[in-house]
C-alpha positions as a Markdown table, in Angstrom:
| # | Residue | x | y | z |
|---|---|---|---|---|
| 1 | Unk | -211.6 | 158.0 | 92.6 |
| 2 | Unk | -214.5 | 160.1 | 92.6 |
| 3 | Unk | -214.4 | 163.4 | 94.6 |
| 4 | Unk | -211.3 | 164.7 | 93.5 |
| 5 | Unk | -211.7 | 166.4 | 90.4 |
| 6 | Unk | -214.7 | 169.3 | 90.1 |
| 7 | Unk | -216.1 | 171.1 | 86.8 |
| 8 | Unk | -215.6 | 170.7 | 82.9 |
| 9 | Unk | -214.7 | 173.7 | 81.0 |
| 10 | Unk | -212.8 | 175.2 | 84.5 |
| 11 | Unk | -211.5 | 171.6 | 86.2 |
| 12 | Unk | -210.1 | 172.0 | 89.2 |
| 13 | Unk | -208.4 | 169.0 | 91.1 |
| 14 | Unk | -206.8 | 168.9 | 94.7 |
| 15 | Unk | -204.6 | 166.6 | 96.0 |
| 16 | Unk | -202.9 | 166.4 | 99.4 |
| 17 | Unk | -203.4 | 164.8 | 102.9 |
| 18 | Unk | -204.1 | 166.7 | 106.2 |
| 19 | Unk | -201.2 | 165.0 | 107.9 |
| 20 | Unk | -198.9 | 165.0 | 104.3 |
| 21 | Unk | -196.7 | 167.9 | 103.2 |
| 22 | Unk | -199.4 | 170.3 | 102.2 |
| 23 | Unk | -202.9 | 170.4 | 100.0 |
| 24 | Unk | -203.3 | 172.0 | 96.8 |
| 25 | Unk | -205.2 | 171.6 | 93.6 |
| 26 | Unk | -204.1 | 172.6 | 89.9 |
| 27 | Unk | -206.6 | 174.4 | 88.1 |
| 28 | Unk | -207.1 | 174.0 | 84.2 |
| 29 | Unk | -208.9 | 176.1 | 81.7 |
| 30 | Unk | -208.2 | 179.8 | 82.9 |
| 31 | Unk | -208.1 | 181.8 | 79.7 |
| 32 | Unk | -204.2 | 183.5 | 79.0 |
| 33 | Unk | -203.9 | 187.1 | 80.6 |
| 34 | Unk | -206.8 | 186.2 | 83.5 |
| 35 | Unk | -205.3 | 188.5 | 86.4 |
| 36 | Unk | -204.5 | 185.8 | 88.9 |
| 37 | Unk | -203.5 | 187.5 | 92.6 |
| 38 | Unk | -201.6 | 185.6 | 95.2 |
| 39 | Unk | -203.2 | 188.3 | 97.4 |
| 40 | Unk | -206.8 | 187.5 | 96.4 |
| 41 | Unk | -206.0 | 183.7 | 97.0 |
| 42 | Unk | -204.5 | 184.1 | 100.4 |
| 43 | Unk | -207.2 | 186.6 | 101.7 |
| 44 | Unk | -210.1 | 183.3 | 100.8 |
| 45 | Unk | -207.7 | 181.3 | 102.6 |
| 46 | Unk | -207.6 | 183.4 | 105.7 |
| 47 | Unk | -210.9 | 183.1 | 105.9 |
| 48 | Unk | -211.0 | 179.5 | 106.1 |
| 49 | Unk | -207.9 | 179.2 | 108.3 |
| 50 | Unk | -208.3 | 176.6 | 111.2 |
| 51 | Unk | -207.3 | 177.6 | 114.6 |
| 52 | Unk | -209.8 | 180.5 | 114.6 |
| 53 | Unk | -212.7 | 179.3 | 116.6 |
| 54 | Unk | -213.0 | 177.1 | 119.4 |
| 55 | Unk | -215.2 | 174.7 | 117.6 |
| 56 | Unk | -212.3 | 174.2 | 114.7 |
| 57 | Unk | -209.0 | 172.3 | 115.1 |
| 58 | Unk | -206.3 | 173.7 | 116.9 |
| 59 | Unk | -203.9 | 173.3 | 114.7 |
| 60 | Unk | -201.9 | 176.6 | 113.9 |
| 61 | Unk | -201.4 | 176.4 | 109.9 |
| 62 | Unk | -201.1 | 179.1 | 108.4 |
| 63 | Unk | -202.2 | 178.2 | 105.1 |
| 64 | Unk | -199.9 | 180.1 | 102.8 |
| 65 | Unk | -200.8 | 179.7 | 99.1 |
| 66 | Unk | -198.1 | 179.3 | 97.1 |
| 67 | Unk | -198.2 | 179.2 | 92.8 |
| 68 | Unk | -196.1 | 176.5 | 91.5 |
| 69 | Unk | -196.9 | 177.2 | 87.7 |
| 70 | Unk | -199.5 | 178.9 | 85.1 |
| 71 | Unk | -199.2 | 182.3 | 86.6 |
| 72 | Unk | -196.5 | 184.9 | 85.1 |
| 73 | Unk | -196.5 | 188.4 | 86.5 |
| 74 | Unk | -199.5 | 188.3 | 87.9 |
| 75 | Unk | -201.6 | 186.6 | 84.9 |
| 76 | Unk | -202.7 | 183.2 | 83.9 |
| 77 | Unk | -200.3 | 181.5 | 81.4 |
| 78 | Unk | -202.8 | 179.2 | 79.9 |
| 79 | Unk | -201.4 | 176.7 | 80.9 |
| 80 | Unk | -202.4 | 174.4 | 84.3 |
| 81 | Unk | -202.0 | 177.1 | 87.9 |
| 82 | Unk | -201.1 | 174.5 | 90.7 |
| 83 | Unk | -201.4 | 175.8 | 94.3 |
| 84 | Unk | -200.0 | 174.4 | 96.9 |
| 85 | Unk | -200.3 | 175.1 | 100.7 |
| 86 | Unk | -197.7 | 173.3 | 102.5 |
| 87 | Unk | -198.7 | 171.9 | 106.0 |
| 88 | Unk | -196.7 | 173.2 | 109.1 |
| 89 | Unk | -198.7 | 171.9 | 112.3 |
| 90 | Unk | -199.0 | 167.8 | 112.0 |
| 91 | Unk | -199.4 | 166.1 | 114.9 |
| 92 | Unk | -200.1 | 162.6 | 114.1 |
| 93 | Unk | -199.0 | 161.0 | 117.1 |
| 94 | Unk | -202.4 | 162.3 | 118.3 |
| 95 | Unk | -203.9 | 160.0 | 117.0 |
| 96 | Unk | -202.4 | 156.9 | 118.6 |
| 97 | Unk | -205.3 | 156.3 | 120.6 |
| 98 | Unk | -207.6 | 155.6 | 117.6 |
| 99 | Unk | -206.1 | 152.8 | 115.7 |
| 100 | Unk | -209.1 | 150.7 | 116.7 |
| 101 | Unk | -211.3 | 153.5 | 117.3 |
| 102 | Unk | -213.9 | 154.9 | 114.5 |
| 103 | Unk | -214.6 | 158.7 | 115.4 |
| 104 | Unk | -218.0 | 159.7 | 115.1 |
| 105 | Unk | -219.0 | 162.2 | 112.6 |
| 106 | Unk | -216.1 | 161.3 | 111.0 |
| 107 | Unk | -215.5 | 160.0 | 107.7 |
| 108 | Unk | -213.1 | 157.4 | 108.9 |
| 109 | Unk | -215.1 | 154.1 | 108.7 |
| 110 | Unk | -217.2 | 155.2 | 105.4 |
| 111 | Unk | -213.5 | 155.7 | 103.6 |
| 112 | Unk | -212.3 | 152.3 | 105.2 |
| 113 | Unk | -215.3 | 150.7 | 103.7 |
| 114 | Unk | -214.7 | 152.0 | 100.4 |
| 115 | Unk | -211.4 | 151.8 | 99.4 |
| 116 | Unk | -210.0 | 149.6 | 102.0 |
| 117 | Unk | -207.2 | 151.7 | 103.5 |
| 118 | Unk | -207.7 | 153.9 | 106.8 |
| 119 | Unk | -205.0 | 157.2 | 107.5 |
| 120 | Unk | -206.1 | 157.0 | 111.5 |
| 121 | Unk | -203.6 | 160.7 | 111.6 |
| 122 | Unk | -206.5 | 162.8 | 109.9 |
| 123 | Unk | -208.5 | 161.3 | 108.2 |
| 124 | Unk | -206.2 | 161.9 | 105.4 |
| 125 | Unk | -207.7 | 162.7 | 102.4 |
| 126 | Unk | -211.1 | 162.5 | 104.2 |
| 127 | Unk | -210.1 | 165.2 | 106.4 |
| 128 | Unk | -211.7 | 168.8 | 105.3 |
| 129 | Unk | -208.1 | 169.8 | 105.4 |
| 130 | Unk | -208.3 | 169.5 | 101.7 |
| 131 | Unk | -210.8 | 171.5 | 100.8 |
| 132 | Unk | -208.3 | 174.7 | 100.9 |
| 133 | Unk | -207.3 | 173.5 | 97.8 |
């Protein structure tokens, strides 16, 4: 599927489903020794962080990075850094009322058209949920 994986000499892929257990990506090609800071990671994320407007969604996530592998002691391994940001706030039973319903500006009928399957709770991996990744 296209979409999912970005660049060639620095690839990064993310994974995940807004109403799933959490987004992530893994990133490949970070040269051994690269300082890699959970700090750094989580203050982009903070940025990003829905709930913080009145035009976002209301969920409260808090988006806490969290580095699964490639990262020793605060440097790159070599080796593949996965992230992952583990979801806290689904609420998928809001979304009962569109099982027949396309939302507008929404990617819902374009990804149904596509590849066939429709996640009403989200949008699932059409939601911008997982861009944090």
């Amino acid at each position: 599927m296209a979409g999912d994986v970005l660049g060639r000499v620095l690839r990064v892929v993310n994974f995940g489903e807004s109403h799933g257990p959490g987004v992530g990506c893994v990133v490949e090609g970070v040269p051994p020794h690269t300082p890699v800071l959970v700090e750094e990671i989580q203050a982009e994320l903070d940025r990003r962080r829905p709930g913080q407007s009145r035009i976002t969604t209301a969920r409260a996530e808090g988006d806490r990075v969290e580095i699964l592998s490639g990262v020793l002691k605060g440097k790159a391994t070599g080796t593949p850094i996965a992230l992952l940001i583990r979801n806290q706030d689904q609420r998928s039973g809001d979304y009962a009322n569109l099982a027949d319903l396309y939302r507008p500006s929404h990617a819902d009928f374009a990804w149904e058209a596509k590849y066939g399957i429709r996640d009403v709770a989200g949008g699932g991996r059409s939601s911008a949920r997982v861009t944090a990744g």
